[in-house]
C-alpha positions as CSV (number, residue, x, y, z in Angstrom):
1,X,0.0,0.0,0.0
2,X,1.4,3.6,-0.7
3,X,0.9,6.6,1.6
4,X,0.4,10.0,0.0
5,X,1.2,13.0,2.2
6,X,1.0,16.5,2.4
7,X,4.6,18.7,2.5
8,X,5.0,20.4,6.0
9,X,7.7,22.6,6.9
10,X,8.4,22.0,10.5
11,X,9.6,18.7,13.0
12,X,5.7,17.9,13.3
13,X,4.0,14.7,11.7
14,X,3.3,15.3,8.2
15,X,1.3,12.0,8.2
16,X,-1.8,13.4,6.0
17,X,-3.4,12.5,3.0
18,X,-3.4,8.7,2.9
19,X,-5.0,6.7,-0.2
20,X,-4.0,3.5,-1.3
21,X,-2.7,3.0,-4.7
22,X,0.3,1.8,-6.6
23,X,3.9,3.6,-8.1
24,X,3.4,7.3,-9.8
25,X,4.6,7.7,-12.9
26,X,5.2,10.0,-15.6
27,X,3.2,13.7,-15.2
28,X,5.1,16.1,-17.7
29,X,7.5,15.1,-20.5
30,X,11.4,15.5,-20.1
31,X,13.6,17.5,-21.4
32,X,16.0,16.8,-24.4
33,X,19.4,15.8,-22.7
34,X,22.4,17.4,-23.1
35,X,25.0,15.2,-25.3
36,X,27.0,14.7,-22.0
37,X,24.2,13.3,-20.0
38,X,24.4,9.9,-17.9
39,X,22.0,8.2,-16.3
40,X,22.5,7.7,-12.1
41,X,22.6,4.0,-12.3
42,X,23.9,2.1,-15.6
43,X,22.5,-0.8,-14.1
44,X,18.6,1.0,-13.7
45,X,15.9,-0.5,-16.1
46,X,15.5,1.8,-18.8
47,X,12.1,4.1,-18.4
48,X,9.4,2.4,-19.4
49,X,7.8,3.8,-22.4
50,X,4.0,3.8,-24.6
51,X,1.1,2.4,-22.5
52,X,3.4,1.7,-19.3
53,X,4.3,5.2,-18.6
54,X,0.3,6.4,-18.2
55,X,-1.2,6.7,-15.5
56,X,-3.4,3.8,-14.4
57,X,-7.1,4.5,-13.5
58,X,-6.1,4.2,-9.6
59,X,-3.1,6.9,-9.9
60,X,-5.8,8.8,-11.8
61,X,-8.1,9.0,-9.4
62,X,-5.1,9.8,-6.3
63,X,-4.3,12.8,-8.2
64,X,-7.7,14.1,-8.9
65,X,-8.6,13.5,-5.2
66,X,-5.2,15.6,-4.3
67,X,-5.8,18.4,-6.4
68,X,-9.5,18.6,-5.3
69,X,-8.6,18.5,-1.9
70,X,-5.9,20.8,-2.4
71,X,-8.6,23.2,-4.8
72,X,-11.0,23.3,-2.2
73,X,-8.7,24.2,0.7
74,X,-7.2,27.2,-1.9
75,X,-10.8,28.1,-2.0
76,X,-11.4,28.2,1.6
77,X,-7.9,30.2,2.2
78,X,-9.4,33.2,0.1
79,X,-12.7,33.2,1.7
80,X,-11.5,33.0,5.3
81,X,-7.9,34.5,5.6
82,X,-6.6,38.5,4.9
83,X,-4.8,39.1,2.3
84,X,-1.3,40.6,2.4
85,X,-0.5,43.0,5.2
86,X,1.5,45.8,2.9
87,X,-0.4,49.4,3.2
88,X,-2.9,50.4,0.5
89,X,-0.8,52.7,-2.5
90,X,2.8,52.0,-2.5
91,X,3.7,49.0,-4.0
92,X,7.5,48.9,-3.8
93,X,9.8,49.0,-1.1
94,X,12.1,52.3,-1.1
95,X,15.2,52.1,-2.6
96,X,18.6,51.4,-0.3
97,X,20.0,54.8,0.6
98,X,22.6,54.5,3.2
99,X,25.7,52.6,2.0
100,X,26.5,50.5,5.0
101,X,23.4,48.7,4.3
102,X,25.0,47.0,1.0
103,X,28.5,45.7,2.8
104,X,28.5,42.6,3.8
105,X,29.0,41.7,7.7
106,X,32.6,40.6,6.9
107,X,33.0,44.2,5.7
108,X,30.8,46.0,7.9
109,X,33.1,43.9,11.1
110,X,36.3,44.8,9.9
111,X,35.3,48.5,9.2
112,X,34.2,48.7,12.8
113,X,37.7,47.1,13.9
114,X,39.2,49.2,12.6
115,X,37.3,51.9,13.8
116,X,36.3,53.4,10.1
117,X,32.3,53.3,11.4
118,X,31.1,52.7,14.7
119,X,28.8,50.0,15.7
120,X,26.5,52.9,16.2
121,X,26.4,54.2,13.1
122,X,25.8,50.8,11.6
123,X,23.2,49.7,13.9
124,X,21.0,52.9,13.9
125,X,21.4,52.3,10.1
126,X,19.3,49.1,10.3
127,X,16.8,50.2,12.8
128,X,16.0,53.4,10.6
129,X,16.3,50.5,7.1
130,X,13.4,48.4,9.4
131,X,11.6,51.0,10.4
132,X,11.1,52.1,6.9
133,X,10.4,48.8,5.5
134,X,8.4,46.6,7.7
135,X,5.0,48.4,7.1
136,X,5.1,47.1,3.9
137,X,6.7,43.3,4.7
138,X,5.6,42.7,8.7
139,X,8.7,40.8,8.8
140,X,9.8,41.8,12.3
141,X,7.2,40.9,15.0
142,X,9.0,42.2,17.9
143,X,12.5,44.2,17.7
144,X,14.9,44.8,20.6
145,X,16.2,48.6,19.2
146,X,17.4,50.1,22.7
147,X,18.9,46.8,23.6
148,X,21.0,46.7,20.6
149,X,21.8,50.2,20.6
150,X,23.4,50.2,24.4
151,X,25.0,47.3,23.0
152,X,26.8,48.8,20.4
153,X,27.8,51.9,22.5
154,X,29.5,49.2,24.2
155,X,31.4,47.3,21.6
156,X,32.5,51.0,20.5
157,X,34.0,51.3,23.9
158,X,35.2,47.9,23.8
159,X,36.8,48.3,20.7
160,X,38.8,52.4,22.0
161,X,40.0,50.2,25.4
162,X,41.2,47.0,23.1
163,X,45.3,47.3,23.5
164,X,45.9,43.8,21.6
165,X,45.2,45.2,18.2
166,X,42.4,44.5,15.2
167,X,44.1,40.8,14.9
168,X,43.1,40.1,18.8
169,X,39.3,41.5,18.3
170,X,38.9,39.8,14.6
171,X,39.8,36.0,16.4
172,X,37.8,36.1,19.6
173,X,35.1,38.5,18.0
174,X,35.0,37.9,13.8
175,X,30.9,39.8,14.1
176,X,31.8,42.4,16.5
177,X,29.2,44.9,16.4
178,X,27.4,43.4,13.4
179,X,23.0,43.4,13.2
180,X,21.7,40.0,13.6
181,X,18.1,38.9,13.0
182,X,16.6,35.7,14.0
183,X,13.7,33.5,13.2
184,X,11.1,33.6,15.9
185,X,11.0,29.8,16.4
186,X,14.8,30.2,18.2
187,X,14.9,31.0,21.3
188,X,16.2,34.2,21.4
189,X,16.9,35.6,25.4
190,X,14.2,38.0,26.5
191,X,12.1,37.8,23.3
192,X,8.7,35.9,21.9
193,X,9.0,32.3,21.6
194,X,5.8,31.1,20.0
195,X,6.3,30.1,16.4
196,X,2.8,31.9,15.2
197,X,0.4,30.0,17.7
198,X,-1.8,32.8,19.5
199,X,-1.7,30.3,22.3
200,X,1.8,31.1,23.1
201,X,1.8,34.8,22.6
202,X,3.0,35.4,26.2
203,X,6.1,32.9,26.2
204,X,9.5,34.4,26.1
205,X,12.9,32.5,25.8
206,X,14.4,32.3,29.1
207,X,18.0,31.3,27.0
208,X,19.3,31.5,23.8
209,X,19.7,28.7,21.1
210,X,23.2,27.8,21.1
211,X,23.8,28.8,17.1
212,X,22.0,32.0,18.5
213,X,23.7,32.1,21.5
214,X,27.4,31.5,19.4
215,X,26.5,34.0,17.2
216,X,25.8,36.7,20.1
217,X,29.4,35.6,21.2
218,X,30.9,36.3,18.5
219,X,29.7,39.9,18.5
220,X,26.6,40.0,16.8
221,X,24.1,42.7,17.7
222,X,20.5,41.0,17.6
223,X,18.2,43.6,16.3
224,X,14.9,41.4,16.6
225,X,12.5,38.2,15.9
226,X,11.2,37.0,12.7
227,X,7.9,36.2,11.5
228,X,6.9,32.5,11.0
229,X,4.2,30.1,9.1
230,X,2.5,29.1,12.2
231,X,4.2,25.7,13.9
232,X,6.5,26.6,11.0
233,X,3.9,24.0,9.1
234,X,3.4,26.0,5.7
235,X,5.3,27.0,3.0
236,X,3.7,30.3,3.6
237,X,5.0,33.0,6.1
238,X,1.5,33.5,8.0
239,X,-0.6,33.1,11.3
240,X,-2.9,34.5,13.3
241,X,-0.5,36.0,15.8
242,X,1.1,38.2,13.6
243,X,-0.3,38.4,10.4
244,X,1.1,37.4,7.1
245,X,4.3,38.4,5.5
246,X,4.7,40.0,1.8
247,X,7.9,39.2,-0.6
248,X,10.3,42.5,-0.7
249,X,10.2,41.9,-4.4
250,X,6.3,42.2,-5.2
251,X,4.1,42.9,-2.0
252,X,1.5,40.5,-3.8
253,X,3.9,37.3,-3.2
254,X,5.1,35.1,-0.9
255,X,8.3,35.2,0.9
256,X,8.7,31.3,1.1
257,X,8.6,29.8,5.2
258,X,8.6,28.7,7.4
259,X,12.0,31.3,7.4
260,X,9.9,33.8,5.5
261,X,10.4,36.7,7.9
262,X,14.1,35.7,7.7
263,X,13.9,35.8,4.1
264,X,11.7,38.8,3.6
265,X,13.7,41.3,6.0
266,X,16.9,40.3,4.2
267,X,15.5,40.5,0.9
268,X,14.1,44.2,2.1
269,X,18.1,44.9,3.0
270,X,16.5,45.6,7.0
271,X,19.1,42.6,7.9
272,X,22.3,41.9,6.5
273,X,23.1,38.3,8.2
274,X,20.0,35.8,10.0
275,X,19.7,32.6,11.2
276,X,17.2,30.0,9.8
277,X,15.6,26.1,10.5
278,X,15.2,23.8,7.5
279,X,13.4,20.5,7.5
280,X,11.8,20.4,4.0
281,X,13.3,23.9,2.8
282,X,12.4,26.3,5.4
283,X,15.8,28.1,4.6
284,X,15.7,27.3,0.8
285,X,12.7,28.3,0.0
286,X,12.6,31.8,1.4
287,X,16.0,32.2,0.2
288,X,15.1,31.5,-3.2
289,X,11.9,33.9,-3.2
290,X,13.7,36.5,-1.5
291,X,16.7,36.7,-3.8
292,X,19.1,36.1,-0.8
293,X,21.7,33.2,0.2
294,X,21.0,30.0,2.4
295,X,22.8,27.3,4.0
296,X,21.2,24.1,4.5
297,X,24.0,22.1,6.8
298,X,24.7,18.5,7.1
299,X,22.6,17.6,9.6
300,X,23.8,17.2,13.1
301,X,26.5,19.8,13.0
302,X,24.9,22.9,14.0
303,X,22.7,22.4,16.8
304,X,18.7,22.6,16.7
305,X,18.5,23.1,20.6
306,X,15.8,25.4,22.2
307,X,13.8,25.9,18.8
308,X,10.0,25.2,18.8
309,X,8.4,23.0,17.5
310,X,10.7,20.2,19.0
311,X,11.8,17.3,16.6
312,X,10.4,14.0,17.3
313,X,10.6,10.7,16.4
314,X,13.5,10.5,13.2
315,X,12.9,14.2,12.3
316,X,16.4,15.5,14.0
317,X,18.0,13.2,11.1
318,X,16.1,15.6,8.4
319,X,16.6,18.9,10.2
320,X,19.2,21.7,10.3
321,X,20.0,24.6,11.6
322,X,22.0,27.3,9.3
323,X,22.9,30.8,8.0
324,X,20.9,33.1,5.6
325,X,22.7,36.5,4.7
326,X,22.6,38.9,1.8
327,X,25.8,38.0,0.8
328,X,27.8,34.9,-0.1
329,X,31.1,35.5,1.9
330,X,28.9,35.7,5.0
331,X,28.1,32.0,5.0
332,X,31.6,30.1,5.6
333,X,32.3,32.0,8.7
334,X,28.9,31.9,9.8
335,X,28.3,28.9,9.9
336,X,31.8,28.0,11.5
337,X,31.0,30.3,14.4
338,X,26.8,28.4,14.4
339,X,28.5,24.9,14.1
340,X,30.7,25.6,17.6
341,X,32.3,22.6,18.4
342,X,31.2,20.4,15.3
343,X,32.8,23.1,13.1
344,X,35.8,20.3,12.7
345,X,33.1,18.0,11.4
346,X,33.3,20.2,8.3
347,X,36.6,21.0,6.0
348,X,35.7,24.9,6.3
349,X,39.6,25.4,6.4
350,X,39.9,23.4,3.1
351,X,41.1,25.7,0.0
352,X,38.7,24.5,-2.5
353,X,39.5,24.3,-6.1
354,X,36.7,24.6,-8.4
355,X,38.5,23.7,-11.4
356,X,39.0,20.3,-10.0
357,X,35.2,19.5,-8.6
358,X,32.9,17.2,-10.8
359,X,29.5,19.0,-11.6
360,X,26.2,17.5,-12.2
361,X,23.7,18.8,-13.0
362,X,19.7,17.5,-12.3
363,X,17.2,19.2,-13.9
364,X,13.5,18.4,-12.6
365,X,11.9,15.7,-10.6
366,X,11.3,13.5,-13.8
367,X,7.9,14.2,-14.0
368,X,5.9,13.4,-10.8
369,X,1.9,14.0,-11.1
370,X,2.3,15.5,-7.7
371,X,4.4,18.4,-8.8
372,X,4.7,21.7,-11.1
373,X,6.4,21.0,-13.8
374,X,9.9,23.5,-13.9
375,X,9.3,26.8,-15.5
376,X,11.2,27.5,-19.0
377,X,12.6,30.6,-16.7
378,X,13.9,28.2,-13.9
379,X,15.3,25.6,-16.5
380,X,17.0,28.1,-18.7
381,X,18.8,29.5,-16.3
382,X,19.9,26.1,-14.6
383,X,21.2,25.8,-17.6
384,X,23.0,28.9,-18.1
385,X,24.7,28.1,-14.8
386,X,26.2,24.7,-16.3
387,X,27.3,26.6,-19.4
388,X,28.9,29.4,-18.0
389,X,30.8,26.8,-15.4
390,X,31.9,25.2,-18.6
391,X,33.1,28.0,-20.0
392,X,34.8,29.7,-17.2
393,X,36.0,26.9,-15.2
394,X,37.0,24.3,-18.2
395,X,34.7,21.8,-16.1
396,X,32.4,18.9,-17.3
397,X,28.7,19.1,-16.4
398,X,26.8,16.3,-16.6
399,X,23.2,16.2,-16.8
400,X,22.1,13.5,-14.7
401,X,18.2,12.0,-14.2
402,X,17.2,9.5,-10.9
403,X,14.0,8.2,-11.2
404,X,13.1,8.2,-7.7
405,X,13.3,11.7,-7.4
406,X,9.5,11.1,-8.7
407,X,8.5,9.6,-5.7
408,X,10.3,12.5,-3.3
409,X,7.2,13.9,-2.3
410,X,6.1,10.4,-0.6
411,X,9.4,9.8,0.4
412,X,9.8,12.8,2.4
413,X,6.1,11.7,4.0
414,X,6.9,8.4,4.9
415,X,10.5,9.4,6.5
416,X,8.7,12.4,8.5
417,X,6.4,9.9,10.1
418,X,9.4,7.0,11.3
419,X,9.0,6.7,14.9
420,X,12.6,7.2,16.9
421,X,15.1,4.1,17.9
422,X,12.8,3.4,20.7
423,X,9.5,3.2,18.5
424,X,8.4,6.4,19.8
425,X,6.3,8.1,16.7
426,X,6.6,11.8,16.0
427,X,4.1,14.2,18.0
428,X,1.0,14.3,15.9
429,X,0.2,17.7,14.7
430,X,-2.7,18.2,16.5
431,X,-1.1,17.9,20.1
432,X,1.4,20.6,18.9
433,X,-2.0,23.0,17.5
434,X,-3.4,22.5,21.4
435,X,-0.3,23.2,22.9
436,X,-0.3,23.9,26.0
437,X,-3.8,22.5,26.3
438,X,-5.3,19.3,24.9
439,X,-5.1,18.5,20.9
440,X,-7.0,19.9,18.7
441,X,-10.3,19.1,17.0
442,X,-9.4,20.0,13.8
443,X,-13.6,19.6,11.8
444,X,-14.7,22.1,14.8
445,X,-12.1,24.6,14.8
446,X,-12.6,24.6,10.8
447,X,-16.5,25.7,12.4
448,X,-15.2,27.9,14.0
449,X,-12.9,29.2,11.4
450,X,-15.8,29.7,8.9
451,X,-17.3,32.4,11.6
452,X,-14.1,33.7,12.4
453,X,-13.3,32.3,15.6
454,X,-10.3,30.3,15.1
455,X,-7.1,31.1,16.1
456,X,-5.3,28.6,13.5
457,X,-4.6,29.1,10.2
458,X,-7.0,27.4,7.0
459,X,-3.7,25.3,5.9
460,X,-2.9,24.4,9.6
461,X,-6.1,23.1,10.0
462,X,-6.3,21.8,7.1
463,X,-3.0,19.6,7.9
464,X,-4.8,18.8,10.9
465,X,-7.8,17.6,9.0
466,X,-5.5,15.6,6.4
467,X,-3.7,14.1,9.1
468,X,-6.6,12.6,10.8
469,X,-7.0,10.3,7.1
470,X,-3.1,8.5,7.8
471,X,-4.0,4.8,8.7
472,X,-1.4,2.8,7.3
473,X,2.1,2.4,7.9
474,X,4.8,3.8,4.9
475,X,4.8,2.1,2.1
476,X,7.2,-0.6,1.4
477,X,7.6,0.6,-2.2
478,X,8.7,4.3,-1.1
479,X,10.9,3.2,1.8
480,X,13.2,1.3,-1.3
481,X,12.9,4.5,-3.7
482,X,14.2,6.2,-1.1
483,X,17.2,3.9,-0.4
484,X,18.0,3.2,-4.1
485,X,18.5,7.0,-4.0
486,X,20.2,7.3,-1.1
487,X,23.3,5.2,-2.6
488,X,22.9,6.2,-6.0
489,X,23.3,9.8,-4.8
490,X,26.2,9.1,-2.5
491,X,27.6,6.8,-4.9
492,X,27.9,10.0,-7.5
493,X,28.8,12.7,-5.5
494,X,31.8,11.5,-3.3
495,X,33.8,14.1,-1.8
496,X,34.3,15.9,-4.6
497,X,31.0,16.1,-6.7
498,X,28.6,19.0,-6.8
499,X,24.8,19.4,-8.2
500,X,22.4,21.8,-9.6
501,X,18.7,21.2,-9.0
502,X,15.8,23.7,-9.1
503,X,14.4,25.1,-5.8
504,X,11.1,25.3,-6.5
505,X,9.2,25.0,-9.5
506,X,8.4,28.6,-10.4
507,X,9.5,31.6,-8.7
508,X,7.6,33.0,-5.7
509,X,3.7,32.4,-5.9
510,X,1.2,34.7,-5.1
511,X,-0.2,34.9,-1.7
512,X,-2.1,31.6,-1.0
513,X,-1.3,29.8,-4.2
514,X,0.5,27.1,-3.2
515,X,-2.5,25.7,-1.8
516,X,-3.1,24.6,-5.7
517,X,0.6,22.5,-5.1
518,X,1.4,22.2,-1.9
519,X,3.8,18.8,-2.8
520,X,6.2,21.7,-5.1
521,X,8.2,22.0,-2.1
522,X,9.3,18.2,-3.0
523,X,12.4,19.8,-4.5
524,X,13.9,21.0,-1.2
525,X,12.2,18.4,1.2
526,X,13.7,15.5,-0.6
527,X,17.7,17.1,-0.1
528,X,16.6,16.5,3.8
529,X,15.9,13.2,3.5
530,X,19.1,12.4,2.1
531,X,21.2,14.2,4.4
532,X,22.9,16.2,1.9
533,X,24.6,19.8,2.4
534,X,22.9,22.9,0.4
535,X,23.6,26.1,-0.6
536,X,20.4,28.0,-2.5
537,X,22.0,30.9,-4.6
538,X,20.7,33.6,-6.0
539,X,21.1,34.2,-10.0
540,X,19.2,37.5,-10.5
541,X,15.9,38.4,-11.5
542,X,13.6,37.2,-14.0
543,X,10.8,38.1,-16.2
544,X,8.1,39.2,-13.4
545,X,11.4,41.1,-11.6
546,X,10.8,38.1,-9.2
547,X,14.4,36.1,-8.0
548,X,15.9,33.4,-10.0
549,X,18.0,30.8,-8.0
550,X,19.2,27.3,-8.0
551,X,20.6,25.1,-5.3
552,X,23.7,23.9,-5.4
553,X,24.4,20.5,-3.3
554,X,27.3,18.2,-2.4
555,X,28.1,14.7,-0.7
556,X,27.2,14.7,3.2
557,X,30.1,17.1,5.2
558,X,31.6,19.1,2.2
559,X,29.6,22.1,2.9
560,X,32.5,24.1,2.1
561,X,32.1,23.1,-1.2
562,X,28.7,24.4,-1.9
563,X,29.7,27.8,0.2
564,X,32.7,27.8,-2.4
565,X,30.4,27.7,-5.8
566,X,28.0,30.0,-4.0
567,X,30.9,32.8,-4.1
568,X,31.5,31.7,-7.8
569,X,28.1,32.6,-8.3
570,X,27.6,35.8,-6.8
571,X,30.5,36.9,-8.8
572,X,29.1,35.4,-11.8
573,X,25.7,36.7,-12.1
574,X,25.6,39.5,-9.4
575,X,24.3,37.8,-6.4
576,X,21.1,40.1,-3.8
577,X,19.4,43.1,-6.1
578,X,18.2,45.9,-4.0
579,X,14.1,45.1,-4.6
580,X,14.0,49.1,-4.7
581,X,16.2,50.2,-7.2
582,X,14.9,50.8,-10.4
């Protein structure tokens, strides 16, 4: 029996949509190959082909009752939630003014080392660049201004009284005096802690997450909390705590989630460095959208302490903690300074050579039913990346196709729902909508919702609702897709190979659209399940003026080799465009 399941975004049970059935197969056709092309495994059967690649009656009817399901939840999104929170008339953020907003932290640290700017100057900066800003985005739910700014009067006074020179400050503090912002669902010392449930809106962090907590070590001025997609479930940056976030970019949009706030004020240039969670492409995603960098890490070298939701049962295995920043030289020493202690997990001190790396490149899913098919924009420029790598590098890249990457969206279902080592399953999503009281009813708060009296989201409940239909246990069909994957992936990559493979199938949706497609996120949530390190990078803007981007991935612990490409590729096609300029 196979399990069908809807994408979530959080460490909750995404066990949801369950309907018996038997292998998906083909949904859109592929793309001509490239003459280098190979196949993943020389040994795989070849594709089948005629009659055998149609969908059978069964798979039919699992993809009609998805999208209907999906359809009439879109349906019930417009009727019962707001729409974006930007004011009426303007419909574009202003322009970047001050230059100390477009250096990177690396730049903005060593300037204030060396005493060229104050941490002041740089700080006030930021709270004037939010202040002007977050009307339009509601990106920041709560900010810590006066905090930071008595901070920074004291790394200036730190910095006049330091007699060991620049060198001394620049090892024990590489950030000093840099803005930070941070994703609400970290516990963040002294701020809100409640990942977009209205039944946490009094909980503050009583400590700080330890890449948080590193980060303020290391110098780093936190400026304020993020919004969220509530439980950090959705996709979409929005609850009923704080409202729903708009893409910097186009205020009609989405900035991705469940990092969206993360992705939105960075986009908006009111942050210049952040910190995000990924468990299906929570950093990706809103990266992507927002025209920014991302850093999904192996998992299990930067720590996912003191965030909420908790992981249960296998989810830790899936999730990571990581940098997102405006620029790409911000994300090696980031993350060495977020990975503490594991950093020697990682080669972060390895000079990489690009010139000797082998490049693959993937470009779609191979045509599951459940997903978008790629854009021409997405694919052309995924291809343009190859190209100019070839070109500029005298490198190979081979266009590479896994069949199992069809099934990714039940893959990433059945791995999300594995109970732990002790047969422990993961915390149904229900428990975590009651929280602190007792789990949900999801068919009466969707009464409720209809008269506007819920306090959870249309999708949340709707998660809820589709979670409530999981009966059986994963399928043993997917489990094997997913292994033959596994190996044929690590098998490719080694320690020295790289991939391309789209983000998302099209660049960022309007507001409450991906309730049409809610299994598109299959691109990101499936790099999760394999345990793979991954960069997203930006590569300018497209037809809509909307970000283009791609992610760029590598065998498990050589993250320093996607960090490396990602600088290639901000130097290449010109990395974060200020979403004001004309």
């Amino acid at each position: 029996m196979q399990t069908l399941h809807i994408v979530c975004f959080s460490p909750v049970s995404p066990t949801c949509l369950n309907m018996p059935g038997r292998s998906l197969s083909l949904g859109f056709p592929r793309t001509a190959r490239r003459k280098r092309s190979v196949r993943s495994d020389p040994q795989a059967e070849p594709p089948p082909s005629g009659a055998d690649m149609a969908l059978t009656r069964l798979e039919k009817v699992q993809v009609w009752l998805l999208k209907a399901a999906t359809g009439v939840l879109f349906a019930l999104f417009r009727l019962l939630s707001p729409g974006g929170g930007a004011p009426a008339g303007r419909r574009k953020l202003p322009p970047v003014s001050s230059p100390l907003l477009l250096m990177s932290a690396t730049r903005l640290a060593n300037k204030i080392r060396r005493k060229e700017v104050s941490s002041v100057e740089v700080v006030r900066a930021y709270i004037h660049r939010i202040q002007e800003v977050n009307p339009f985005l509601n990106a920041v739910t709560k900010d810590r201004f006066d905090a930071a700014l008595q901070e920074a009067k004291q790394v200036d006074v730190l910095i006049e009284e330091e007699t060991g020179g620049e060198a001394v400050l620049e090892d024990r503090l590489p950030l000093l005096g840099v803005p930070l912002s941070v994703k609400e669902s970290f516990a963040l010392h002294g701020m809100p802690f409640n990942a977009g449930m209205v039944s946490r809106k009094g909980v503050v962090a009583a400590v700080d997450a330890p890449p948080v907590a590193l980060l303020k070590r290391a110098g780093a001025i936190p400026m304020g909390v993020t919004n969220t997609s509530q439980l950090c479930m959705w996709c979409e940056t929005n609850n009923h705590l704080h409202g729903i976030t708009n893409n910097p970019y186009d205020f009609d949009r989405i900035p991705g989630g469940s990092s969206g706030g993360e992705g939105s004020i960075l986009g908006g240039a009111g942050a210049v460095i952040g910190v995000g969670s990924d468990i299906g492409g929570s950093i990706r995603v809103p990266c992507f959208f927002n025209g920014i960098f991302g850093h999904k890490t192996t998992p299990g070298v930067v720590s996912i302490e003191n965030q909420f939701p908790v992981c249960s049962g296998r989810q830790a295995e899936f999730c990571s903690s990581g940098p997102m920043c405006r620029y790409a030289e911000d994300l090696l020493p980031m993350l060495r300074i977020m990975a503490g202690p594991n950093a020697g997990m990682l080669s972060l001190n390895t000079k990489v050579d690009l010139k000797k790396l082998r490049f693959f490149t993937i470009p779609h899913d191979g045509g599951s039913p459940m997903t978008s098919p790629v854009s021409k924009e997405l694919m052309a420029v995924q291809r343009k990346v190859a190209q100019r790598l070839e070109a500029d590098l005298g490198v190979t890249v081979q266009e590479v196709h896994f069949a199992e990457l069809r099934y990714a969206f039940q893959i990433r279902g059945a791995y999300m729902s594995l109970p732990d080592k002790e047969g422990k399953p993961p915390t149904p999503f229900v428990e975590l909508m009651g929280e602190p009281g007792k789990p949900l009813w999801p068919f009466w708060e969707l009464l409720k919702r209809m008269v506007g009296q819920s306090d959870h989201t249309v999708p949340a409940i709707g998660l809820a609702l589709l979670e409530k239909a999981h009966v059986t246990e994963p399928s043993a069909f997917i489990i094997q897709q997913k292994e033959r994957l596994q190996k044929n992936m690590d098998e490719l990559l080694g320690t020295d190979g790289v991939f391309l493979y789209p983000s998302y199938p099209r660049v960022a949706p309007k507001h409450h659209h991906p309730l049409f497609r809610p299994a598109d996120c299959a691109y990101t949530g499936i790099i999760n399940m394999l345990g793979l390190p991954v960069t997203q990078c930006p590569l300018g803007l497209g037809e809509e003026g909307l970000p283009l981007g791609v992610q760029v991935g590598a065998g498990k612990l050589q993250d320093h080799l996607t960090l490396e490409v990602a600088l290639y590729l901000e130097k290449t096609f010109g990395g974060w465009r200020d979403p004001g300029a004309n």
